[in-house]
C-alpha positions, 0 to 999 in steps of 0.5 A: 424456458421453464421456471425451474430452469430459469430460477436454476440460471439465476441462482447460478448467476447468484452464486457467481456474483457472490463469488466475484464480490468475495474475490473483489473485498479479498483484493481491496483488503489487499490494497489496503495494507499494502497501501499501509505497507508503503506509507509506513516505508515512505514514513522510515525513508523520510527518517532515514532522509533527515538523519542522513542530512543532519549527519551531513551537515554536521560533516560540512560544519567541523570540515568548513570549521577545520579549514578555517572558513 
């Protein structure tokens, strides 16, 4: 193999792993927000969870008070 041909393959190569690393930040920075995306709706679930358990237990407290209990 010629030197020309041999530094020929190698910047082929080059180029391909370049590319390949480009490809691989582009999908890590997509993990990465959805990743921010999912804490962030965990973090309103959460919310949602402890307003509906508040609302429920205020429930449970005028209807037990209704009742005489």
């Amino acid at each position: 193999m010629k030197l020309q041909e041999l530094n020929s393959s190698l910047a082929e190569k080059i180029q391909t792993q370049q590319e390949e690393f480009i490809k691989s930040q582009a999908q890590l920075q997509d993990a990465r927000d959805q990743a921010d995306l999912l804490e962030f709706r965990v973090l309103e679930l959460e919310e949602e969870n402890e307003k509906v358990s508040v609302l429920l237990t205020f429930n449970l407290n005028l209807t037990l008070g209704s009742c005489g209990l």
